[in-house]
Each structure stands twice: as C-alpha cells, then as structure tokens.
C-alpha positions in Angstrom: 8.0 14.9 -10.4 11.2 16.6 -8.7 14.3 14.6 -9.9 13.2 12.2 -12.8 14.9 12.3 -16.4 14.1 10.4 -19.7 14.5 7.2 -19.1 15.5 4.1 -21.6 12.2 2.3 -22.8 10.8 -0.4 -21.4 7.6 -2.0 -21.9 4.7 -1.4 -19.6 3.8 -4.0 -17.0 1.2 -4.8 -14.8 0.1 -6.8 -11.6 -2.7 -8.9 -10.2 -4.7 -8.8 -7.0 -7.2 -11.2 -6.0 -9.6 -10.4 -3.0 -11.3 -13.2 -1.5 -14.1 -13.7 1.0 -13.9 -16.4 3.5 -11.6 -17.7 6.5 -8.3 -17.8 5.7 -7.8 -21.1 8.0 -7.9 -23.2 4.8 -6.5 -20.5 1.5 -8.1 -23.5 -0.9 -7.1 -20.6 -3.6 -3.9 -20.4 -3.2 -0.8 -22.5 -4.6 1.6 -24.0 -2.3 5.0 -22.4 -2.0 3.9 -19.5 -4.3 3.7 -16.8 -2.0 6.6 -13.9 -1.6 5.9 -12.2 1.8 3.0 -12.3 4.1 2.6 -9.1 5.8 -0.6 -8.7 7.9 -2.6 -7.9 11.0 -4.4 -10.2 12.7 -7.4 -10.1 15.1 -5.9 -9.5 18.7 -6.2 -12.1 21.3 -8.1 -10.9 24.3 -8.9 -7.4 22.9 -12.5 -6.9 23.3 -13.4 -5.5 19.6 -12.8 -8.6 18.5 -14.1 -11.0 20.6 -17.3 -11.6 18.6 -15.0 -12.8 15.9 -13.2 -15.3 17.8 -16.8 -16.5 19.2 -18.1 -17.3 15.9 -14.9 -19.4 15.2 -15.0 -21.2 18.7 -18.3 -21.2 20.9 -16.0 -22.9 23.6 -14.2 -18.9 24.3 -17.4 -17.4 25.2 -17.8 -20.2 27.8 -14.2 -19.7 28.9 -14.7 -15.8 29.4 -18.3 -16.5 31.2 -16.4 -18.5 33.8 -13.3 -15.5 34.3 -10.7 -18.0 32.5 -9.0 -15.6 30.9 -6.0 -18.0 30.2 -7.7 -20.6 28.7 -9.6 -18.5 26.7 -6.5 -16.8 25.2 -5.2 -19.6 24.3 -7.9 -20.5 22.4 -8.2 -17.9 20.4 -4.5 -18.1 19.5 -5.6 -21.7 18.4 -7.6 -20.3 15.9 -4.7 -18.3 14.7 -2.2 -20.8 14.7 -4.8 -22.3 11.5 -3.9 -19.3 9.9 -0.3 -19.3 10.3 0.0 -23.0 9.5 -2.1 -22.2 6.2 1.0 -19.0 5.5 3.6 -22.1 5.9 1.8 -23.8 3.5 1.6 -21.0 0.9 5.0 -19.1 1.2 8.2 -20.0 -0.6 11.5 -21.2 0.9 13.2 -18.2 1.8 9.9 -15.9 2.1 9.2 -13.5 5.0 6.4 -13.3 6.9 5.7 -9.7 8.9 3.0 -10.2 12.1 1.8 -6.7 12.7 0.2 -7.7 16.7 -0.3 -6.0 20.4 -0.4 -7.4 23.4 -3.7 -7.3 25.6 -4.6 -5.6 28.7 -7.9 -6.6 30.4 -9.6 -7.6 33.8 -10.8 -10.6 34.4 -13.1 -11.3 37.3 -10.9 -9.0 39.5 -7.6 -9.1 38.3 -6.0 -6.8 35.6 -3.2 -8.6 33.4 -1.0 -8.6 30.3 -2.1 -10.9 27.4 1.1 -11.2 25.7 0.1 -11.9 22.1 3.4 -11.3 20.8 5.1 -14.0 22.7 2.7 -16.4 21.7 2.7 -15.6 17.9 6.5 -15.8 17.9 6.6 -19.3 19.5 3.9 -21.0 16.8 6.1 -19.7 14.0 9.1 -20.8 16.0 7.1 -24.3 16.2 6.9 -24.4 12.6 10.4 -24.3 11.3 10.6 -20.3 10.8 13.4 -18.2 11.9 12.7 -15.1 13.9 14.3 -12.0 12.7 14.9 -8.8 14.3 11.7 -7.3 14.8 10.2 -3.6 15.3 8.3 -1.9 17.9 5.9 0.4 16.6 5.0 3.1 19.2 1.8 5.2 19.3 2.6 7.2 22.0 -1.2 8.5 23.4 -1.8 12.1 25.0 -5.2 11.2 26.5 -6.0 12.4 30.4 -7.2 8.9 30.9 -4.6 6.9 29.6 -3.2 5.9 32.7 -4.3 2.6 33.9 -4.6 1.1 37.9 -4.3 3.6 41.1 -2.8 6.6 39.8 0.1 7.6 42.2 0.2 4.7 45.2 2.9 2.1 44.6 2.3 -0.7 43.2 -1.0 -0.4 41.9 -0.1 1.4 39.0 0.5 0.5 35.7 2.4 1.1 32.5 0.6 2.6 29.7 0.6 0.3 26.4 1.7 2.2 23.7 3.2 0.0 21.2 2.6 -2.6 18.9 5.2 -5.6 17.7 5.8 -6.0 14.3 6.8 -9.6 14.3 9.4 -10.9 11.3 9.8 -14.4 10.2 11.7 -16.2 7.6 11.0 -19.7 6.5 14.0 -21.2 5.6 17.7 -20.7 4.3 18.1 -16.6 2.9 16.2 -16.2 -0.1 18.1 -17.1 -3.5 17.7 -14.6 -6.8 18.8 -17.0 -9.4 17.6 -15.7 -12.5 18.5 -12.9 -14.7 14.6 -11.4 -14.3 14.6 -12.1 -10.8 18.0 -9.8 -10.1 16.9 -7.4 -12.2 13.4 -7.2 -10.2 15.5 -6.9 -7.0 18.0 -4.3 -8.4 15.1 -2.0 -9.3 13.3 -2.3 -6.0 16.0 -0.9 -4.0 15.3 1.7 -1.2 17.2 4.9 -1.0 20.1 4.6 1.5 18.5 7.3 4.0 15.5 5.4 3.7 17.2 1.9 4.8 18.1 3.8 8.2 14.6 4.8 9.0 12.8 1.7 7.6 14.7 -0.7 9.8 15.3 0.7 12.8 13.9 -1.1 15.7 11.5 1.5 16.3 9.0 3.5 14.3 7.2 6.5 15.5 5.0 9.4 14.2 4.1 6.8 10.9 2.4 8.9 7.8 0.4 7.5 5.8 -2.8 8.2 3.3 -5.9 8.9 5.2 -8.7 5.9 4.6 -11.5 8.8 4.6 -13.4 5.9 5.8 -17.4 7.1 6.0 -17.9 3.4 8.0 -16.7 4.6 11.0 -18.0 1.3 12.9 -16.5 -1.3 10.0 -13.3 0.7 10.8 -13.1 0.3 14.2 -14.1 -3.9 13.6 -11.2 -3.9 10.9 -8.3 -2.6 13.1 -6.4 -1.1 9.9 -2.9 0.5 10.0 -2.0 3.0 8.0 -0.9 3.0 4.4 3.2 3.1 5.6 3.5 0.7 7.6 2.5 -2.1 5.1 4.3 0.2 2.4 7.3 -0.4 4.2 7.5 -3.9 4.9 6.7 -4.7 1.4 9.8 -2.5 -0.4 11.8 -4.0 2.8 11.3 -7.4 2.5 9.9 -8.1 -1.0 11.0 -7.6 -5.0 8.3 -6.2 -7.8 6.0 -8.7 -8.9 6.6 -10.5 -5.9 3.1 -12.2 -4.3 1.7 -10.3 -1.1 -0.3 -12.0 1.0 -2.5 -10.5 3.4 -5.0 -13.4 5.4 -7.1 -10.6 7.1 -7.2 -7.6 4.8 -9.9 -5.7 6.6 -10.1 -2.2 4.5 -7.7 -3.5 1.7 -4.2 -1.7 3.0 -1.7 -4.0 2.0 -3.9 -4.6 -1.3 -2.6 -1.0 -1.7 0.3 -1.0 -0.5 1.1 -3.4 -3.0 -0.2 -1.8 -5.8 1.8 1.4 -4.9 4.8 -1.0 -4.8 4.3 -2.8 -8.2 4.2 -6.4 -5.8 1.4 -8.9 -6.9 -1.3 -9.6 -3.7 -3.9 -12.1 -2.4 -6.0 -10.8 0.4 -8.4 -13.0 2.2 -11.7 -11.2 4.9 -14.6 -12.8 6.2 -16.3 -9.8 6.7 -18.0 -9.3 3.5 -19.0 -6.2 4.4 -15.5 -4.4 4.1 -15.4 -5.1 0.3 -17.6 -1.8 -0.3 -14.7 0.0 1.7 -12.1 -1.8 -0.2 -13.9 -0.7 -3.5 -14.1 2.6 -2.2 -10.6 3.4 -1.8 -9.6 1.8 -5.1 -11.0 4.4 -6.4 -8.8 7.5 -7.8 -5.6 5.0 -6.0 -3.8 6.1 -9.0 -2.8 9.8 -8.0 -2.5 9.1 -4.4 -0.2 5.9 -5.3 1.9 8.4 -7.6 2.1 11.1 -5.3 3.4 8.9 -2.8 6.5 8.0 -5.1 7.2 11.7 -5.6 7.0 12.3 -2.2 9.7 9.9 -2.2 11.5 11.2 -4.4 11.6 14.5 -3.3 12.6 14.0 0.1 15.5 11.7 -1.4 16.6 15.1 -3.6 16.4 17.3 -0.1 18.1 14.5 1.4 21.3 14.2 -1.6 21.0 18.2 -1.6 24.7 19.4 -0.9 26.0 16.2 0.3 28.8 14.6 -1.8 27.4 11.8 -3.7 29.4 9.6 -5.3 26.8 7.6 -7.5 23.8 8.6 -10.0 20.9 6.7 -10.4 20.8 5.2 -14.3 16.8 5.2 -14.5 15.8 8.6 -12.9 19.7 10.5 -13.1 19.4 11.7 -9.0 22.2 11.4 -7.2 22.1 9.1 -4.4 24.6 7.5 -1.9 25.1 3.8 -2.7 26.1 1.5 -6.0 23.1 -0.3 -4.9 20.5 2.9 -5.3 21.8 3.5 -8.9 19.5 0.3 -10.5 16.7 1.8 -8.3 13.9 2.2 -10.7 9.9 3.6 -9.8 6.6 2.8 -11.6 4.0 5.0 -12.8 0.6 3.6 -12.3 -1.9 4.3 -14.7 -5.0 2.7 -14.1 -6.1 0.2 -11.5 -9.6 -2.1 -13.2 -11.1 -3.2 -9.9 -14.3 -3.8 -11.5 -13.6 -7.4 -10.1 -12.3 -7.6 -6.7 -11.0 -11.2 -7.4 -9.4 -9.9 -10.2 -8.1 -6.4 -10.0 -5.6 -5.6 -12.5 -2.8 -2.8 -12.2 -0.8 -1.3 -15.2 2.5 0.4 -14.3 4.3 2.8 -17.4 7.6 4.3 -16.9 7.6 6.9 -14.3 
C-alpha cells in the first residue's frame, strides 16, 4: 500500500463479534455498562416497509392505522423503540456515545398528508434518560427522480418539500469520556483520523457517501433491512470510538456495522430478529478481508495526495507519511488477516501489522 514503512513489532491482535437473534428490547446477553458506542439504524416510525414489524410487536398499531390515527399510532411505535433505547442506557458506559441513524416520515392518512417527525421524538427519549445531545449530522440523499415531487405540483400551497435527508442523531451518556490507563491512551492515540479527514467526517452535513457495495442477491430482505452503506457506520465508529472498543448495533439487518467494525479493529454485538438476514450476513463475511484492507489503503492514499506538496510539519512514527497534526503521528492501521465466522455468535478477527 502507497505510504507504509517497516514498522516496530508488535504482537498481532484480534477482536470478537457476537451476532444474535432476537428483540433487542431485553439484550439478556449483554453486560451492563460494557458497551463503547452504539451506532445503529432503527426501524422508521410511520414508514410503511416497516410496519409489519411494528405490528408483530404491538397488535394495538394495526388498530390505530385501521381507524386513520396516525398520531397515536406513531407514538406507539416509538414506544416500542423507547425499549430499545432504555436497553442501550442499560448497556453503554459512562461517557459512551450513542449514534441514531433515523428519517422522518411522510404519509397520508385518511386524507391528510403529514410529517412524522421521528427525529424529534428519538432525541427527546434520550433527552428523557439522562443523555446529552451532541451536534448532530444531516445526511442528504439528494433524489433525481421525475416523481419525486410530492402534493400539487406548481399551485401554492399545496406543494410540498421533497425529503431528502436523514438525521444522524448523537448522544453522550454522561460526563466526557475518561482514558485512564496506559492501554487505553495508547488505543486512542493509534485510532486517530487524518486531519483532512476530521473536516469531512464532522461536518454537519454528508453527501455523495461511498461505501462497499452489499452485492446483495436478496433484493426483498434488502429492502426489509433498510441498510446504509459501509461509510457511514465506518465513520461514526473511527469518530466516536477507540480499537477494541465494543460496538453495539440493536438492529443489524445485513451486518454493516458488524463490518464496519471489523475494518476498524472495534469489538461488536449486533442483535436482528429477522433470522433470515444471517445468510446475508454470512455472505458478506466472506472474502471481508481484501475489501476491509483495501479500504485502509484507499485511506491512505488519498491522505498521501492530500500531504502531496503541502508543508507538513509532522511524520507519522508507525507508517513514516507525513501528515498535518502531532496528534496523526501515533496514528497506527491494522492489517486483517482472517475473519472465522464459522459461528455468527462468535466471529473472530485477527489484525497483523499493516
């Protein structure tokens, strides 16, 4: 890869990943206060792809939408999130994040069209239960279909604006989170982010994301899951968690935060009551290794073109780049070299030096 040098030896290392099948209203398998960073997407209130799912967790929203209560019925489904999110209070550290990936609702009931804003409502349960809200980021996905334009076309005011965004919701629980020990600074130190990446990454708005194509066959589980692509979750795991950390994703669908943070040499637990998606899961775990390690060289060289004829004052000990920050020069990236996911509950990543 572009950039690297001989690097000081270090043993190899490796990470867990458990995958479990069931509702993630009651994580039974998980510790309390042992969790990093949650960073998920759940069902969306009020969308209709998943209103099947919410019935089978509440028979009482079925009745609600029969009778054009489009209110109540969004309430209750957010009820049946609000399990969930009680569940990631339970489970995450003092000083963890939590990252909502969520979009609001459009729909007609009876006659009237109307907002379902499933953003707002999120942010005040999390407010409820003791977490800060941080700046968070709206991610657009900006649509060039004839028909995207919704109500009566050109006569005021029966128009209406187009919805093409998602909220990416952030929550921390707690004071800022402490690094005490000597392994837990040196775990931060090498999961810095190059300095040009910092300035994309959080900005408060991300557009055109790339990511690694699913290549999913299942076109109709696909659809059911709702995945995002591989850089979104990529992201928020190098931005708001260290290597080794614990992941958490309560509604993995296709398995792209399980991915994300193998890529990232993070620890995860991913809960999906859809059995079905396990097959998909399996599927892309298969041959992760050279799309995982791509990915880092991509990185890599993109930070070289970056640094190319710029004056930069520091080197980077592990790899020898140049970069633009005393806090890039600890920065250190894993090879991985096998991923065993002969187990779902118990995959096991090994990492070498890159």
């Amino acid at each position: 890869m572009t950039g690297t040098c001989e690097m000081s030896e270090r043993p190899s290392r490796n990470t867990i990943h458990r995958i479990l099948v069931g509702n993630s209203q009651e994580m039974k398998e998980v510790e309390s206060a042992s969790v990093d960073l949650v960073v998920t997407s759940p069902p969306y209130p009020m969308i209709e792809m998943w209103d099947e799912t919410f019935y089978l967790l509440n028979r009482d929203i079925r009745g609600r939408m029969r009778q054009d209560d489009g209110r109540g019925a969004h309430e209750l489904m957010h009820d049946e999130l609000d399990a969930v999110w009680r569940e990631a209070d339970r489970v995450l550290k003092d000083g963890a994040v939590a990252c909502i990936n969520i979009g609001d609702a459009t729909r007609t009931i009876g006659s009237q069209f109307q907002l379902f804003p499933n953003h707002t409502r999120v942010t005040e349960r999390f407010r409820e239960l003791g977490f800060f809200s941080l700046p968070s980021i709206i991610w657009r996905k900006p649509t060039n279909a004839p028909n995207k334009f919704m109500g009566s076309g050109m006569l005021p005011p029966g128009a209406y604006v187009t919805l093409e965004h998602e909220h990416i919701l952030v929550f921390r629980k707690g004071e800022r989170r402490r690094f005490a020990s000597e392994a837990e600074k040196a775990n931060r130190n090498e999961s810095a982010f190059f300095w040009e990446e910092r300035n994309l990454w959080f900005s408060d708005v991300w557009t055109n994301l790339r990511g690694v194509s699913q290549k999913l066959d299942r076109d109709n589980i696909r659809r059911r899951s709702g995945a995002f692509p591989f850089e979104l979750p990529y992201r928020l795991i190098n931005m708001y968690s260290a290597k080794l950390d614990v992941v958490l994703d309560p509604f993995l669908g296709t398995g792209t935060t399980t991915l994300a943070a193998i890529a990232s040499a993070r620890n995860s637990i991913g809960y999906e009551m859809e059995g079905a998606l396990l097959g998909v899961v399996k599927e892309r775990l298969a041959g992760f290794e050279d799309i995982a390690n791509d990915y880092i060289g991509c990185r890599i060289a993109a930070h070289n073109e970056f640094v190319a004829g710029r004056d930069c004052g520091f080197a980077n000990e592990p790899h020898g780049f140049r970069c633009t920050s005393a806090q890039e020069t600890g920065m250190r990236f894993d090879h991985l070299d096998s991923v065993d996911a002969a187990d779902l509950t118990n995959i096991r990543a090994v990492y070498s030096e890159l």
